[in-house]
C-alpha positions as CSV (number, residue, x, y, z in Angstrom):
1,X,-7.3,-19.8,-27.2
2,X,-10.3,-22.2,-27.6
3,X,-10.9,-24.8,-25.2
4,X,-9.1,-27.4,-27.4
5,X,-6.0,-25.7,-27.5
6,X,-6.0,-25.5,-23.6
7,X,-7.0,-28.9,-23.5
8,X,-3.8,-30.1,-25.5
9,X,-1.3,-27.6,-24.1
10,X,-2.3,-29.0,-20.6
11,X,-1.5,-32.5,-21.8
12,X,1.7,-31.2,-23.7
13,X,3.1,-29.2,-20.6
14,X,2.3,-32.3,-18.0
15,X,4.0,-34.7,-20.2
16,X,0.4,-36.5,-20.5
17,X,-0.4,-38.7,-24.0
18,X,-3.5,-39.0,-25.3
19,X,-3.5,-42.7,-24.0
20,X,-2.7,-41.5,-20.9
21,X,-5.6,-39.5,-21.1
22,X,-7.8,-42.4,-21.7
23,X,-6.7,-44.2,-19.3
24,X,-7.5,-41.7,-16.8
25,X,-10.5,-41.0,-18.3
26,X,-12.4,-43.7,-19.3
27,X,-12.7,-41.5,-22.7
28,X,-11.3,-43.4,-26.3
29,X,-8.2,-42.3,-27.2
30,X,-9.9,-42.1,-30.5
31,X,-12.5,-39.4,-29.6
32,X,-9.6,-37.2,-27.7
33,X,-7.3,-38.0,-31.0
34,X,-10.6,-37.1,-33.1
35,X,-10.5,-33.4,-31.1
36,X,-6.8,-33.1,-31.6
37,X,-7.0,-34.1,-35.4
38,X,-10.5,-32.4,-36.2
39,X,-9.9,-29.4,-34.1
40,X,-13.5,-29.8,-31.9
41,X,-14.2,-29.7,-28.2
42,X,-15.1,-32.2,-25.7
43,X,-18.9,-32.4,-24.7
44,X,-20.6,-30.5,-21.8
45,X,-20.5,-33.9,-19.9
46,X,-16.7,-34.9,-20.1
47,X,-15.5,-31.4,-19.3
48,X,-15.2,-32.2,-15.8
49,X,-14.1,-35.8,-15.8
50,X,-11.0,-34.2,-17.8
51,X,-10.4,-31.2,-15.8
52,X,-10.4,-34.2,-12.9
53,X,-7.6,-36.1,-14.7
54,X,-5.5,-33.3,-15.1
55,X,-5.9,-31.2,-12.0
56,X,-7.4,-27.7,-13.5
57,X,-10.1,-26.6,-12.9
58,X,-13.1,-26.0,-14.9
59,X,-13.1,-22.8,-15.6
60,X,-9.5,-23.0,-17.1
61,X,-10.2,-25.3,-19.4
62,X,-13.6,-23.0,-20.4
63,X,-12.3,-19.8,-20.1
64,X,-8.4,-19.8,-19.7
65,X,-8.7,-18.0,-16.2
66,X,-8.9,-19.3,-12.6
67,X,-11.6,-16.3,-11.8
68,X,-13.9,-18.0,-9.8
69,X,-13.4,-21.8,-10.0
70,X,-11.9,-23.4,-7.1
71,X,-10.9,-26.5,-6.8
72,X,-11.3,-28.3,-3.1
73,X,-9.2,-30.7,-1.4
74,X,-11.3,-33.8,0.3
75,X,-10.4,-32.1,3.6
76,X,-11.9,-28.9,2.5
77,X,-15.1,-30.8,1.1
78,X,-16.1,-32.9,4.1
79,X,-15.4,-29.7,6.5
80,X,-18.0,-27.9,4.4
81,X,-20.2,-30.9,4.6
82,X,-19.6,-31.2,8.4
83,X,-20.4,-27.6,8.4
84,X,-23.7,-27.7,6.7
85,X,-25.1,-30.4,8.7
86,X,-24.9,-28.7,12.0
87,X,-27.9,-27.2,13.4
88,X,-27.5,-23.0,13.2
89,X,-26.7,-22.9,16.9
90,X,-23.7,-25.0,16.3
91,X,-22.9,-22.8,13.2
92,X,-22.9,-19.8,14.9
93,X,-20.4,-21.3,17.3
94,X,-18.2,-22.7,14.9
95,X,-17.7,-19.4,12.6
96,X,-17.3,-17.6,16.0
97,X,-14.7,-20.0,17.2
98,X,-12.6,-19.9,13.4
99,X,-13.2,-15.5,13.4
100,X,-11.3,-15.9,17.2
101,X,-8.2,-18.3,15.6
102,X,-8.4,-16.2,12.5
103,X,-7.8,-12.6,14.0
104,X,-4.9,-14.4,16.5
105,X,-3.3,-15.5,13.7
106,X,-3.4,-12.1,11.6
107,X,-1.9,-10.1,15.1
């Protein structure tokens, strides 16, 4: 399946128009009619702004699997942020800490 057939089946199984898709986008309706119509892809650079507007990720709409994209709530974002801004002392005590709440959990 190439990426424009994903690309249409995600819109057709969501219930999403092509105007809809605009809207969400930013993109014409006439350039995602023209890749509908002339059977062609989206550029590199709208890939993402798409896969935003429907909720997939990337590497569905590339590939067709969900190998190794993931996509990460806002939650998930700034707790990496918050994560990467601490000094490694605080790192250390952080991932020790979570390793302790994980293996409680699991027994």
């Amino acid at each position: 399946m190439t990426i424009n057939e994903r690309l249409f089946n995600v819109m057709k199984d969501n219930g999403i128009s092509i105007r809809e898709l605009a809207r969400r986008t930013g993109i014409t309706a006439s350039t995602i009619s023209d890749w509908n119509t002339k059977h062609t892809n989206p550029t590199a650079e709208k890939i993402p702004v798409i896969c935003d507007a429907l909720g997939i990720s990337t590497s569905y709409l590339l590939r067709g699997t969900e190998e190794t994209d993931y996509i990460l709530t806002n939650e998930e974002k700034n707790l990496i942020e918050t994560i990467r801004n601490m000094d490694d002392a605080s790192q250390k005590r952080f991932l020790a800490y979570f390793e302790q709440m994980y293996h409680k959990k699991e027994g």
